[in-house]
C-alpha positions as CSV (number, residue, x, y, z in Angstrom):
1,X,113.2,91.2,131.4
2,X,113.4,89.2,127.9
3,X,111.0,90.8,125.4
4,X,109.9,89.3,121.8
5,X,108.1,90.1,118.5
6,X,105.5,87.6,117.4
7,X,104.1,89.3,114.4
8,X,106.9,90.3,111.9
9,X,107.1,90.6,108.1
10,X,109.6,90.5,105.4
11,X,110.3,90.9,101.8
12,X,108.5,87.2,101.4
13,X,105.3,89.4,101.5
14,X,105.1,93.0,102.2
15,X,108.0,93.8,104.2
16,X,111.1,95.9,102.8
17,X,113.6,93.6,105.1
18,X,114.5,90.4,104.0
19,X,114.4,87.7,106.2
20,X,117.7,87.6,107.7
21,X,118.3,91.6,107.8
22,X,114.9,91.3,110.2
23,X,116.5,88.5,112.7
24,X,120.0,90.4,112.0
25,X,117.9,94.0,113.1
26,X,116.0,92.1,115.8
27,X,119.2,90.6,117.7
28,X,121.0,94.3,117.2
29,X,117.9,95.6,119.5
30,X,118.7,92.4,121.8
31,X,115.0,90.9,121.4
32,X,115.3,87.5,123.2
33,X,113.0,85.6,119.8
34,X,110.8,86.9,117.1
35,X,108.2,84.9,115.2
36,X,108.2,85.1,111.2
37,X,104.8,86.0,109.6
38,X,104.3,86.9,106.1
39,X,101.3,87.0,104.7
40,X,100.3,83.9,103.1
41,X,103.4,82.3,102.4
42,X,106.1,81.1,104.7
43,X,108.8,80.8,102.2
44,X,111.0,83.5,104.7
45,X,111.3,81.4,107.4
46,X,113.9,78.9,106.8
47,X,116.3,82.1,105.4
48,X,115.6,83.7,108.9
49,X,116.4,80.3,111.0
50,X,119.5,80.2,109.3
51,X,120.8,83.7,110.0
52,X,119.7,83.3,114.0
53,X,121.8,80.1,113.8
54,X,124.8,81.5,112.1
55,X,124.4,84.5,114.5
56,X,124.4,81.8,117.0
57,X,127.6,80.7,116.3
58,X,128.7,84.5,116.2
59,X,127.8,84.7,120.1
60,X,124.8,86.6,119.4
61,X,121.2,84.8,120.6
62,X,117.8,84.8,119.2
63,X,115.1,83.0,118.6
64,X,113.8,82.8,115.7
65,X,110.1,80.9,115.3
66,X,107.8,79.8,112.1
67,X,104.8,81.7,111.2
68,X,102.4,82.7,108.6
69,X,99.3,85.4,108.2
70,X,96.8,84.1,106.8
71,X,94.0,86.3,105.5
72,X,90.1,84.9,105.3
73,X,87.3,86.2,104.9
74,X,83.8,88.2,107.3
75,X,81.2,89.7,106.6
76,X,82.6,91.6,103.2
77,X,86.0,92.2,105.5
78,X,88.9,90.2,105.6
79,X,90.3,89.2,108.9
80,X,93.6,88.3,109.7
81,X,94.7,84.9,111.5
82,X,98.2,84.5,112.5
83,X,99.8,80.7,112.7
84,X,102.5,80.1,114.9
85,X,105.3,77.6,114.9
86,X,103.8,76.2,112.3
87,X,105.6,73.7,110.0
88,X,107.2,75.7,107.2
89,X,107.2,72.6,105.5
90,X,103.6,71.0,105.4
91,X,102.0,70.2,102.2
92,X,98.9,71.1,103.0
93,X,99.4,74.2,104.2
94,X,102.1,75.4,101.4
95,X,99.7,73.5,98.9
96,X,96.5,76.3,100.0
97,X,98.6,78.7,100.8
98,X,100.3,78.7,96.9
99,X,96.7,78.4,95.3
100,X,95.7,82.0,97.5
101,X,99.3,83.4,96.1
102,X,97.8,82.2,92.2
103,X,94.5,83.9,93.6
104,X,96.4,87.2,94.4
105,X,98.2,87.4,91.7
106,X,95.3,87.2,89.2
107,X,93.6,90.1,91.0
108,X,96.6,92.0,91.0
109,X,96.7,91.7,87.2
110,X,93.0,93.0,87.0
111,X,94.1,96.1,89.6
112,X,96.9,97.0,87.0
113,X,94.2,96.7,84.4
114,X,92.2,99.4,86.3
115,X,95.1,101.7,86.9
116,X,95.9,101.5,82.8
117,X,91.8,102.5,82.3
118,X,93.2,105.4,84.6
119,X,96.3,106.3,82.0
120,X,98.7,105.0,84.9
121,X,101.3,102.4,83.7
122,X,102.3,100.4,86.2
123,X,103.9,96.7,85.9
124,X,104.6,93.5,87.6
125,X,108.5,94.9,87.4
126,X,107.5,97.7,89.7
127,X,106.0,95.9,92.1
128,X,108.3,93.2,92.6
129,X,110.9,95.8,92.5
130,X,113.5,93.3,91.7
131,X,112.2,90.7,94.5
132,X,110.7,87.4,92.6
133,X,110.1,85.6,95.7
134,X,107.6,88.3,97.3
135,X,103.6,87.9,97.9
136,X,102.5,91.2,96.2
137,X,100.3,93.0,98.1
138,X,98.1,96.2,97.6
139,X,101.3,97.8,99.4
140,X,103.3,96.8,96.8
141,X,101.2,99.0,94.4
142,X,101.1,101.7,96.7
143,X,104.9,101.7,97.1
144,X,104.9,102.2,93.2
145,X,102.9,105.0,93.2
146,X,105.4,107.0,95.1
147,X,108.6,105.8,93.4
148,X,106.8,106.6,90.2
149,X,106.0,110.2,91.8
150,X,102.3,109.4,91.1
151,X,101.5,110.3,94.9
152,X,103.3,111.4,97.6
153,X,102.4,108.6,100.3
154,X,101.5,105.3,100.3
155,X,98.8,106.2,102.3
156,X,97.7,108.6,99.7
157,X,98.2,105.8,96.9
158,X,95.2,103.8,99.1
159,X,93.2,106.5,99.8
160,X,93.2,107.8,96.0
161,X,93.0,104.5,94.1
162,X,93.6,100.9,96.7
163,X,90.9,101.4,99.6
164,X,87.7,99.3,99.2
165,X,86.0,102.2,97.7
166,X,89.2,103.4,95.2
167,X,88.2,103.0,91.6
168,X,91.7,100.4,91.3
169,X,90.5,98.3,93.9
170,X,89.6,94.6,93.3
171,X,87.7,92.5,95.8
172,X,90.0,89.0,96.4
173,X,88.5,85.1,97.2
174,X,90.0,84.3,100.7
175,X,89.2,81.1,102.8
176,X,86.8,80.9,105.5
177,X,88.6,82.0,109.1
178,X,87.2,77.7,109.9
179,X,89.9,76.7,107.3
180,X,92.4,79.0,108.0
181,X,92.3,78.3,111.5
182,X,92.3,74.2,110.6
183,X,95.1,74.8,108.0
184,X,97.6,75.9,111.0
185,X,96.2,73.5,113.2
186,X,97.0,70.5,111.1
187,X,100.8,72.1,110.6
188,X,101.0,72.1,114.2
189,X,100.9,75.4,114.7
190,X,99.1,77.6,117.8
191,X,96.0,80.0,115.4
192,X,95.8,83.5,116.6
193,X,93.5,86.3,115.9
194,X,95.6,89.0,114.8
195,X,94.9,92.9,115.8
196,X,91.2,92.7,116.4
197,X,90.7,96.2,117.2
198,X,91.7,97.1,114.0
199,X,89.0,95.6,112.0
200,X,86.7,98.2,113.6
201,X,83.8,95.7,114.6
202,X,80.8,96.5,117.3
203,X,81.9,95.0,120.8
204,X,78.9,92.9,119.9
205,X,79.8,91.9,116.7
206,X,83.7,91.0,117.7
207,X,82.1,89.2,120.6
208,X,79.9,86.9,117.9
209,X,83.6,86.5,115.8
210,X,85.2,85.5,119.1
211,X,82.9,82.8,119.6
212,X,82.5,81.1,115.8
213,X,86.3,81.0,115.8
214,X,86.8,79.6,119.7
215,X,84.7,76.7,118.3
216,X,86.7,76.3,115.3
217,X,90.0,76.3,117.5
218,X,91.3,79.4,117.9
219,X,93.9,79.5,120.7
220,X,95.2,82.9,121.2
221,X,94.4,86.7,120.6
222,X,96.3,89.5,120.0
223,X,96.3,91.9,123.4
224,X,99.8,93.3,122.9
225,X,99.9,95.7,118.8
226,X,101.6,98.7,118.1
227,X,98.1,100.7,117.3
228,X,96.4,100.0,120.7
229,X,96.4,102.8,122.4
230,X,94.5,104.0,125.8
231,X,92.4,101.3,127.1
232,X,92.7,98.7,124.2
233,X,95.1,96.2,125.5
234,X,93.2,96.1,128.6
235,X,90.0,95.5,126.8
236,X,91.7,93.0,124.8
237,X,93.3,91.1,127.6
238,X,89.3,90.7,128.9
239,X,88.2,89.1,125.9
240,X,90.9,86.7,126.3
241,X,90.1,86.1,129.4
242,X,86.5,85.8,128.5
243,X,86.8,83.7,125.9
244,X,89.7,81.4,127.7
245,X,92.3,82.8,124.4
246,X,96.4,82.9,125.2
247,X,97.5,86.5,124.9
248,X,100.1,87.1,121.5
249,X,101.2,90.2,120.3
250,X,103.9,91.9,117.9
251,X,104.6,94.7,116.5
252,X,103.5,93.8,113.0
253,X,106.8,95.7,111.8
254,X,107.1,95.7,108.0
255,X,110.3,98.2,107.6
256,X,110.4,101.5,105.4
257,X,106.5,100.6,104.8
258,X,105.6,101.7,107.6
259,X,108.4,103.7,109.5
260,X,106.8,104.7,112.4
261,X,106.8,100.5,113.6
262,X,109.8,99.4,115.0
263,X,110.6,95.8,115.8
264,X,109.6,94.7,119.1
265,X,108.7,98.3,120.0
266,X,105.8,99.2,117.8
267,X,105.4,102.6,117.7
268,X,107.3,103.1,120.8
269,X,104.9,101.3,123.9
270,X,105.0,97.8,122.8
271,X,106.2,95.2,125.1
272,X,105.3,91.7,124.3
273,X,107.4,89.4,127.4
274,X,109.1,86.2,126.7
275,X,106.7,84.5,129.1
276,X,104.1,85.4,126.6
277,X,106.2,83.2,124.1
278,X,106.8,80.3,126.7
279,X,102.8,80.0,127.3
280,X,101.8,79.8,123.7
281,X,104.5,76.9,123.1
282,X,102.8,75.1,125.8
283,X,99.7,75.6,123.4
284,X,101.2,73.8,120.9
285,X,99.6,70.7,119.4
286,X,101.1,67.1,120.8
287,X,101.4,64.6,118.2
């Protein structure tokens, strides 16, 4: 059986692979496709198409397909909605997608700010860590924080300083989930829910969500993640059911960042089949 990865990232956001070492790491662990989905930018995904072409050429096959992660905002939470096979290319959608990248980088400014109130100099350089064409994320700073020996984890850098209640951390302006899901649908691509379970919502509550973004479009959920564990993909696959949603899934692999996620395996369980990929094609917008 063919298995893919529909919810990758890369050194275009958060990711410590660049674009063509995850399709090149992706066909050496003989995933039949993977879909690339940085958050809030999809400037990867014509570096990853070319390196599955020339590995094409090379004899070796994969799939590679557009994506982006777009991140709005509920109830004082963000939430994460994944586009796929979206147009890399629309204006539209790179046009908002830029102004969020101007909006994160003024908050990221204002986070350095707080960690200099704190007598800890940090600086765009160590962030970027060489990488100009990166979304800096609040991973970035906690990457950072360990190369500069300030903690010994980036999960220690969040819980210390980045977490919602961290004296470093800075609230950001997102888009409503209605215009994120619109966005991808006017760039042709399928909108997805990504990991639901992991916002930590009441049945009830994620039941309410379900429904205010199945009336703004929303075409698939993610059953398949590499933190469900016991009986969370089955629950998953119910809502889906319920709510008449396409099953997705990926490992949400984002390299050294998190070294316990593997691509296409998450942390070991995942299995995401290529008929999961063939059904949310058929999804796709007709023009």
């Amino acid at each position: 059986m063919k298995y893919v990865d529909l919810h990758v990232h890369s050194t275009a956001s958060d990711g410590t692979l660049t674009p063509a070492e995850v399709v090149e790491r992706a066909a050496s662990l003989s995933l039949a496709a993977i879909a690339l989905t940085d958050h809030d930018t999809t400037n990867g995904v014509a570096k990853a198409k070319q390196k599955a072409e020339e590995l094409r050429k090379q004899g070796t096959h994969i799939e590679v397909y557009s994506g982006v992660e777009i991140s709005a905002a509920y109830k004082k939470r963000d939430i994460h909605i994944v586009g796929l096979f979206v147009d890399e290319n629309n204006e539209l959608l790179n046009r908002t997608l830029e102004n969020a990248r101007t909006n994160r980088e003024s908050r990221n400014l204002r986070i350095l700010e707080r960690f200099e109130a704190l007598g800890i100099h940090l600086t765009m350089e160590d962030l970027l860590e060489g990488a100009t064409d990166t979304v800096v994320t609040r991973a970035h700073f906690g990457r950072a924080l360990v190369n500069k020996g300030i903690t010994a984890s980036i999960q220690e850098g969040f819980e210390k300083y980045l977490n919602e209640d961290g004296p470093c951390y800075v609230a950001r302006e997102y888009l409503e989930p209605e215009q994120a899901i619109g966005l991808i649908l006017k760039a042709g691509g399928v909108p997805i829910l990504a990991h639901p379970l992991l916002y930590q919502l009441p049945h009830e509550e994620l039941v309410v969500l379900l429904e205010r973004l199945k009336k703004a479009g929303l075409k698939g959920i993610e059953v398949y993640y590499s933190a469900n564990r016991g009986s969370d993909e089955m629950n998953v696959k119910a809502l889906a059911s319920y709510f008449s949603l396409l099953p997705s899934g990926g490992s949400d692999f984002h390299g050294s960042i998190k070294p316990a996620i593997e691509l296409g395996k998450g942390k070991g369980n995942l299995k995401v089949p290529y008929s999961v990929l063939q059904n949310l094609i058929n999804e796709k917008p007709r023009n």
